[in-house]
C-alpha positions as CSV (number, residue, x, y, z in Angstrom):
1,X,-56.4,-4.2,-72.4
2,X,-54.5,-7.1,-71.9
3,X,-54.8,-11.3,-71.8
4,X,-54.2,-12.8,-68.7
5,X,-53.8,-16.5,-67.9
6,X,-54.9,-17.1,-64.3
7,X,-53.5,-19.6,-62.1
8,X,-55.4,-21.9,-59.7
9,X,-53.9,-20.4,-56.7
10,X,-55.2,-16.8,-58.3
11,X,-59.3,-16.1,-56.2
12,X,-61.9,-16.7,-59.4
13,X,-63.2,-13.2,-58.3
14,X,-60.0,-11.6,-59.4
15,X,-60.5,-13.2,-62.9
16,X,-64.4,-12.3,-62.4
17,X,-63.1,-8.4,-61.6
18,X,-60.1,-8.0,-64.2
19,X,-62.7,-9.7,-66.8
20,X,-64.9,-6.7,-65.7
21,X,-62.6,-4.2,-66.4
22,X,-62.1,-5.1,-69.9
23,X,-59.0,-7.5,-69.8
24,X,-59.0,-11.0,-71.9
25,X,-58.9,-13.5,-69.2
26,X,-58.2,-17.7,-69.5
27,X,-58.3,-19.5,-65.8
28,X,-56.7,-22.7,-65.8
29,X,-59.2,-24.1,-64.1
30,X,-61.0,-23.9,-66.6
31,X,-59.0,-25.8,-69.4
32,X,-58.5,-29.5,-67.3
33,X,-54.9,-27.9,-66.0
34,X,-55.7,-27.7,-62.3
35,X,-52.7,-29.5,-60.3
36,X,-50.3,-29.2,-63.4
37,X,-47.1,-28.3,-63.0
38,X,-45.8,-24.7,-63.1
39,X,-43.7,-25.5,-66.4
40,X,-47.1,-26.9,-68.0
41,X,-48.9,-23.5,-67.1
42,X,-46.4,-21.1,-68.5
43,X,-46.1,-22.8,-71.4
44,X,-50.2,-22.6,-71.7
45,X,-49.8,-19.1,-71.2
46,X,-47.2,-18.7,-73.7
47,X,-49.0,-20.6,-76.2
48,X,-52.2,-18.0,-75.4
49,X,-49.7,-15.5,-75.8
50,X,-50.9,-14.2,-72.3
51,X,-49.2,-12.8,-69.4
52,X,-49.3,-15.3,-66.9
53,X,-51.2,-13.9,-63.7
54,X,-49.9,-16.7,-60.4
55,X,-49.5,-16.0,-56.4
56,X,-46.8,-18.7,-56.8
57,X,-43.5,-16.8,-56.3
58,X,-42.0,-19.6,-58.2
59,X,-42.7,-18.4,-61.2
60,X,-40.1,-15.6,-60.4
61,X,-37.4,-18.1,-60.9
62,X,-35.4,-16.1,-63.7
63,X,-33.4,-19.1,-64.7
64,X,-36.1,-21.4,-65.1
65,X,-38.6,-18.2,-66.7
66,X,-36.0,-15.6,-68.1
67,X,-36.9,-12.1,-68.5
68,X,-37.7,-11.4,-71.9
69,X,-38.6,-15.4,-73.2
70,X,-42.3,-14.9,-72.7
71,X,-45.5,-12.4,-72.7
72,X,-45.0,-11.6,-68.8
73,X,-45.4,-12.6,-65.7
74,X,-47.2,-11.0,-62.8
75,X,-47.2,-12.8,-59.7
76,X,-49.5,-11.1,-56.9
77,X,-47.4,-11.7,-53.6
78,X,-49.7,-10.8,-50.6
79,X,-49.9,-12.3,-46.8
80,X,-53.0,-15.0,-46.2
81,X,-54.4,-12.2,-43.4
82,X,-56.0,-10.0,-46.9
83,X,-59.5,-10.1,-47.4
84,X,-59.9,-11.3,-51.3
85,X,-61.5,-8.1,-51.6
86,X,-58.4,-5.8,-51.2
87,X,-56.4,-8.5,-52.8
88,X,-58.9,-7.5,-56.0
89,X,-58.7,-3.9,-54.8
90,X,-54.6,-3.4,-54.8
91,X,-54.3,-5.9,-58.2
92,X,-56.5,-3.5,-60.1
93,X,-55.0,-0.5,-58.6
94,X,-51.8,-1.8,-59.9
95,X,-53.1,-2.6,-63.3
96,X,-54.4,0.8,-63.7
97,X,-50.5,2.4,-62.9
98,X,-48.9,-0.3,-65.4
99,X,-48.5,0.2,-69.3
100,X,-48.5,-2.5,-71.7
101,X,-44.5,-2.2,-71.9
102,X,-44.5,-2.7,-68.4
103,X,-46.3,-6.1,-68.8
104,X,-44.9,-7.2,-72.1
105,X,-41.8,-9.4,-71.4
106,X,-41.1,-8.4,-67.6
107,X,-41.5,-10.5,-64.3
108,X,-44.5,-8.0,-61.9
109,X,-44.5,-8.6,-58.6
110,X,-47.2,-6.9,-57.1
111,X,-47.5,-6.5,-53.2
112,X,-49.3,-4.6,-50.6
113,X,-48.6,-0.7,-51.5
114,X,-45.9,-1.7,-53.6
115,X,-45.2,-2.7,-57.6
116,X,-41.6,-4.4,-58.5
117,X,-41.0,-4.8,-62.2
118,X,-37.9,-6.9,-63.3
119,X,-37.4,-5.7,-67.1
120,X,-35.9,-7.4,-70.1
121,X,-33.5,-6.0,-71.5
């Protein structure tokens, strides 16, 4: 299973259900780094050695986060109109497709029905 750092915009019942399915989870929240700025939480995460789980699409920014410079980045993209619930429901769907290699190193961009992966190379 994998570690996932989980960024304040990220529901605390998706940390509560990936938690649930076995996956290392760290919420920012959780270690005084609410508000900080998106350079302070990847770096976090990169210090945990954790993918870094975000709805900010920022963090798909391949200058400032280059493929292949961290553990991975998985940014769940999806419109204000979805219940938490299937937000939960399509993230762990899309977990449950991905392989380790798939996470390891690559910008994720998961959206409704859909999985991009930007690879290292």
């Amino acid at each position: 299973m994998a570690k996932f750092v989980i960024d304040e915009d990220v529901a605390r019942s998706t940390a509560k259900i990936l938690a649930d399915a076995g996956h290392e989870i760290i919420d920012v929240r959780d270690k005084g780094l609410r508000g900080a700025e998106d350079a302070k939480i990847f770096h976090f995460a990169q210090s945990k050695k954790a993918i870094l789980l975000s709805a900010d699409v920022g963090f798909g920014n391949l200058k400032k986060f280059p493929l292949g410079h961290h553990h991975g980045i998985l940014i769940a993209h999806f419109p204000n109109e979805l219940s938490v619930q299937e937000i939960n429901r399509q993230i762990l769907h899309a977990l449950s497709q991905l392989k380790d290699k798939d996470l390891s190193r690559n910008l994720i961009i998961i959206e409704p029905g859909k999985i991009r992966i930007r690879r290292h190379k």
